[in-house]
N, C-alpha and C positions, 0 to 999 in steps of 0.2 A: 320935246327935248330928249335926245337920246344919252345917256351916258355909257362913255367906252369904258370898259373895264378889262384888265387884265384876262387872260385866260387863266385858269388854275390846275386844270388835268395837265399830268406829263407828257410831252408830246406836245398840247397846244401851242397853235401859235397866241401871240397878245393881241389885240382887239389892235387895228390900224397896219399891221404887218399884214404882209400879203400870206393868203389862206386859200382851200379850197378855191379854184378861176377866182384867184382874185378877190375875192369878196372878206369882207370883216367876220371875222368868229369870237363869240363869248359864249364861254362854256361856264358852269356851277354843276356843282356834287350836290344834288338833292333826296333826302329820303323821301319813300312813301310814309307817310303820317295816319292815314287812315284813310279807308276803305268801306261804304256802305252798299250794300247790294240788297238789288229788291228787284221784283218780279219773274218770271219764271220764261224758259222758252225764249222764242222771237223778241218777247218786251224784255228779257232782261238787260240790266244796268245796273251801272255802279257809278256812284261820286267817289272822284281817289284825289286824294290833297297832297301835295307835296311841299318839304320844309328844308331851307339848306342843311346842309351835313358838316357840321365842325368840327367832325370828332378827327383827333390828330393833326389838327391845322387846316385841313382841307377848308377852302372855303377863304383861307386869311387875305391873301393879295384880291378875289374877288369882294369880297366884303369893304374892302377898304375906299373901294369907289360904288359901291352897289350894297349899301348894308341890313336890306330889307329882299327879300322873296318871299311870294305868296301863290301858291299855283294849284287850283283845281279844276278837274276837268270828269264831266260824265261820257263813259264808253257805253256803247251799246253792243248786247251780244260777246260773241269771242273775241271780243277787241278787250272787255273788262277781265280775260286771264291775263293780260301781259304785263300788269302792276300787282306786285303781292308788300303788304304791309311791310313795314320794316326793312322792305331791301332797298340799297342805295341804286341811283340812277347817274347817267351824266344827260346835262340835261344841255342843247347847244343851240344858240342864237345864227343866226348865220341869216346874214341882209341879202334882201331879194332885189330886184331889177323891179318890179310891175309894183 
């Protein structure tokens, strides 16, 4: 089951309006929450967690149909510079064809 939810970045279009060719877009303001890194060279990586952002409303019209995110992901190498703790992210859904 998929639930449509509002967009909430400015600019967004809302989830079922036409968006990039057409396709559905849902976006959330997500912080990085933490960040663990281990091994060194080639093998390094990091698990980076991310948590929605409420601070100042952001988040209120997605929440209201979607009131749960939970999103971790391990990078490997210079892929794990591109999340640093505590900074915000836009994070965006956009439905595929395949």
């Amino acid at each position: 089951m998929s639930v449509c939810a509002p967009a909430c970045r400015p600019g967004a279009t809302p989830c079922g309006s036409p968006t990039r060719k057409d396709r559905q877009l849902i976006t959330a303001k997500v912080t990085c929450s933490s960040k663990t890194e281990s091994g060194e060279g080639e093998s390094r990586q990091a698990l980076v967690s991310f948590m929605p952002d409420y601070a100042s409303g952001r988040n209120k019209a997605w929440s209201l149909a979607t009131p749960h995110l939970s999103l971790q992901m391990t990078l490997k190498g210079s892929a794990a510079d591109l999340f640093e703790q505590g900074k915000a992210y836009t994070l965006e859904f956009v439905e595929n064809d395949d």
